[in-house]
C-alpha positions in Angstrom: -47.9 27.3 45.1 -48.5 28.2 48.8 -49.1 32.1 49.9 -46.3 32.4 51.5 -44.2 31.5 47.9 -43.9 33.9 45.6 -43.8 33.0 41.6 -40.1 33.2 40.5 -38.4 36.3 38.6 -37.8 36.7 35.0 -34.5 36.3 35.9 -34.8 32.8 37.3 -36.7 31.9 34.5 -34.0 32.8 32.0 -31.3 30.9 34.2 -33.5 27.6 33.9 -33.9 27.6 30.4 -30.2 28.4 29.4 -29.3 25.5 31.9 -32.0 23.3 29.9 -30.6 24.2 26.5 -26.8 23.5 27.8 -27.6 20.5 29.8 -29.3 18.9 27.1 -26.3 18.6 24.6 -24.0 17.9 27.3 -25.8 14.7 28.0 -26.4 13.6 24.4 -22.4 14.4 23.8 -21.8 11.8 26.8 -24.0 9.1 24.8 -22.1 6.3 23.1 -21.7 6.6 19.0 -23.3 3.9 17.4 -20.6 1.7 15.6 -20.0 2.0 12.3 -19.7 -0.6 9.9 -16.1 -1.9 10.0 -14.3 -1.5 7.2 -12.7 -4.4 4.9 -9.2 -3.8 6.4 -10.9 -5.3 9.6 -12.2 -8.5 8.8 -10.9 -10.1 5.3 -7.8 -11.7 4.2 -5.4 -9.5 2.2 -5.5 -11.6 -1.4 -1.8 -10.6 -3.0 -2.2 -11.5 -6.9 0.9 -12.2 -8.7 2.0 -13.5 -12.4 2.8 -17.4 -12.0 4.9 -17.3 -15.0 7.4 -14.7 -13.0 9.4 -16.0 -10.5 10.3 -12.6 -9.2 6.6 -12.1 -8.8 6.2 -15.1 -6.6 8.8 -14.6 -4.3 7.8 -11.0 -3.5 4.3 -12.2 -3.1 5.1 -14.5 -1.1 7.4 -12.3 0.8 4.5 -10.2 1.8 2.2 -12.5 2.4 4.4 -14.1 4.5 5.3 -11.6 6.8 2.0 -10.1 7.0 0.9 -13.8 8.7 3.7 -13.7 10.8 2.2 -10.5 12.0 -1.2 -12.1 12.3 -2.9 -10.4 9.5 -4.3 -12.9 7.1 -3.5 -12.5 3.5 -3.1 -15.3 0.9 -1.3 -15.5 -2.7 -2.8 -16.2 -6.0 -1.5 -17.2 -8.9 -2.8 -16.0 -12.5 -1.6 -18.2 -15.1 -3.1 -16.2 -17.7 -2.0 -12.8 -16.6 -1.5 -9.8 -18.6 1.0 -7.0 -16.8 -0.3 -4.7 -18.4 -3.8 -5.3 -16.6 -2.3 -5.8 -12.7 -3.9 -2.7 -12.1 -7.1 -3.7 -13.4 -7.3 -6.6 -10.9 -7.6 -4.0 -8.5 -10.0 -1.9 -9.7 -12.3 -5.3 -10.9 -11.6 -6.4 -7.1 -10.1 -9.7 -8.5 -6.8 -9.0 -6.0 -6.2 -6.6 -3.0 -2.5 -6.4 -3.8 -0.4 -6.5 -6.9 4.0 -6.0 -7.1 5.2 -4.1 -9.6 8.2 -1.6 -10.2 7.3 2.1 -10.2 8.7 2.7 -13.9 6.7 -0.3 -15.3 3.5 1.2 -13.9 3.6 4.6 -14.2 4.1 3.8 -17.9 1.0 1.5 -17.8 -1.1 4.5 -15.8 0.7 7.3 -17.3 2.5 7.2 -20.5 3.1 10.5 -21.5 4.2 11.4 -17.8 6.6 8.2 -18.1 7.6 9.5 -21.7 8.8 12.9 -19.9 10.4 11.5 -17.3 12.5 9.1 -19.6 13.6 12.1 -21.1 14.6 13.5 -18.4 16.3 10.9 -16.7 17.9 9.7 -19.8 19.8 12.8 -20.4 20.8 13.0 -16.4 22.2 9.5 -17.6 24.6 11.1 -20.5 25.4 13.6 -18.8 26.9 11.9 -15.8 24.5 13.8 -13.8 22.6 11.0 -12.1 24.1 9.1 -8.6 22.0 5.7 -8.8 22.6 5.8 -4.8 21.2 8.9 -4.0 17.5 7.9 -4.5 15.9 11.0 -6.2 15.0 9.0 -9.6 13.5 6.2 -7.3 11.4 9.3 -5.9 10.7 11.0 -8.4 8.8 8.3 -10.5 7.7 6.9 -7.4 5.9 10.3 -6.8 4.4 10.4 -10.2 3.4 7.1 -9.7 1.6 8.0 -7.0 -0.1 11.0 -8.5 -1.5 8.7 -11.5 -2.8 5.8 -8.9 -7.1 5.7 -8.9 -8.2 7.2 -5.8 -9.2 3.9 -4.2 -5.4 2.9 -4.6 -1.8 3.3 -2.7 1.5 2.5 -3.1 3.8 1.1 -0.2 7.1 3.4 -0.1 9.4 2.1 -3.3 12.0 -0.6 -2.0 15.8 0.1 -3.2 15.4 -3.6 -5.1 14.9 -2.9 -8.9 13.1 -5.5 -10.5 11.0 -6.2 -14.2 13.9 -7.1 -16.1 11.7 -7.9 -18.8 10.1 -4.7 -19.2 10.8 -3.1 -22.4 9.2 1.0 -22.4 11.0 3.7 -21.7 14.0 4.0 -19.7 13.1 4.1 -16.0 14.2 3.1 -13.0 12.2 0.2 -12.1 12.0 0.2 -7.6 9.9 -2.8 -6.5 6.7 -1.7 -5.1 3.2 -3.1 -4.4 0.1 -1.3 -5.2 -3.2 -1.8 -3.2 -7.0 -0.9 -2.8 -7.0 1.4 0.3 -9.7 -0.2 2.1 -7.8 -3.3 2.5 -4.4 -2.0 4.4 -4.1 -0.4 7.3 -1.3 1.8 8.7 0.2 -1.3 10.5 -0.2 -3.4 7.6 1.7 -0.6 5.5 4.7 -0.3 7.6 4.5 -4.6 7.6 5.1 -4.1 3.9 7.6 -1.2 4.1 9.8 -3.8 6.4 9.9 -6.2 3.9 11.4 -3.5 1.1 13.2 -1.4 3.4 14.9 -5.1 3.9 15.3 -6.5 0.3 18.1 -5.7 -2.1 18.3 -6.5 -6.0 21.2 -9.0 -5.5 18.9 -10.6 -2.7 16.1 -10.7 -5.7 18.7 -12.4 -7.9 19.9 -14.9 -5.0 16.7 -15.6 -4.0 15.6 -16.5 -8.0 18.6 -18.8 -8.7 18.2 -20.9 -5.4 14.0 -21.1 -6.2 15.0 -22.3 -10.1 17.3 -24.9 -8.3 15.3 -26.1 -5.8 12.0 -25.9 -7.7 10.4 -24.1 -4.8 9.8 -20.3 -4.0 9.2 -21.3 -0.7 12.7 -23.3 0.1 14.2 -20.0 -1.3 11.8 -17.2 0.5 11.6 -18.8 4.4 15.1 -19.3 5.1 15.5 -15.6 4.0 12.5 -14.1 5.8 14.4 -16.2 9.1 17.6 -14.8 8.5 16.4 -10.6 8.2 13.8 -11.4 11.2 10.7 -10.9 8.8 
């Protein structure tokens, strides 16, 4: 410092550190995050697991699986020939499959069955007492919801398609909307709505179409892409 400078005030002082302190953040706050690592949705194939003894499982599967290629997400079917129903969850949680179709009665009486034993009640009375419009959609939402509410944490259900499927099932009386469960990690928002088409599209006298010209032809496939081609899927 020369004689003619003189050393600077308090003041100044104060200024230069407060500028220090807020500069400092600033800068580190304009530094790029590191990346994360990417999550499962980002880089596998979607594996759909369905019963090979049900045809009505192999045409939704390969429905979705399908139209999620056509949408270029990579997802591919398997068949379990040994398959237990009552264990299509389990897949999931074993990470043998990333998706499983089933109907929202039939499940949340797998996951739940006292809630499903209420609900039955319920919805069976509604039933006598004429008090139930199968078009307006609050039984499909209403088990769908409690569906929902009994799923692990690490799973989701798609939205409930109008379609009713499980023909076979024999618990209590529910009504049985098609719907798939997955592990969250492996579906993202776009692959959601990708699977919401696909219900949102599908009736149960498609379901039943779609069966009789498979058991005909001998093929899922001959039945499922002319369909997919026809709705735009």
């Amino acid at each position: 410092m020369t004689p003619e400078e003189s050393p600077p005030s308090p003041r100044t002082l104060t200024r230069l550190i407060l500028a220090t302190v807020i500069c400092v953040p600033v800068l580190a706050a304009c530094a790029p995050e590191p990346a994360g690592p990417p999550v499962e949705s980002e880089f596998r194939p979607v594996q759909i697991s369905v019963n090979s003894s049900s045809i009505e499982q192999r045409i939704l599967g390969e429905m979705y699986q399908r139209t999620l290629r056509a949408h270029d997400r990579d997802a591919y079917l398997t068949l379990e020939t040994a398959s237990n129903d009552n264990q299509r969850i389990e897949r999931l949680n074993e990470r043998k499959a990333d998706l499983v179709v089933g109907c929202t009665g039939e499940l949340l009486h797998q996951l739940n069955p006292v809630a499903a034993e209420e609900l039955s009640r319920e919805y069976t009375a509604a039933l006598e007492n004429g008090e139930v419009d199968r078009n307006s959609g609050e039984w499909r939402e209403k088990v769908y919801s409690a569906l929902v509410g009994s799923l692990p944490g690490n799973m989701m259900a798609t939205d409930p398609s109008n379609a009713l499927g499980c023909e076979g099932y024999d618990g209590p009386e529910l009504p049985q909307n098609i719907v798939p469960v997955y592990r969250k990690p492996m579906l993202d928002r776009r692959d959601r709505l990708i699977l919401n088409s696909v219900g949102g599209t599908i009736s149960t006298a498609d379901i039943r179409e779609l069966t009789q010209k498979a058991l005909e032809s001998n093929s899922v496939s001959a039945a499922v892409v002319p369909y997919l081609r026809a709705e735009g899927l």
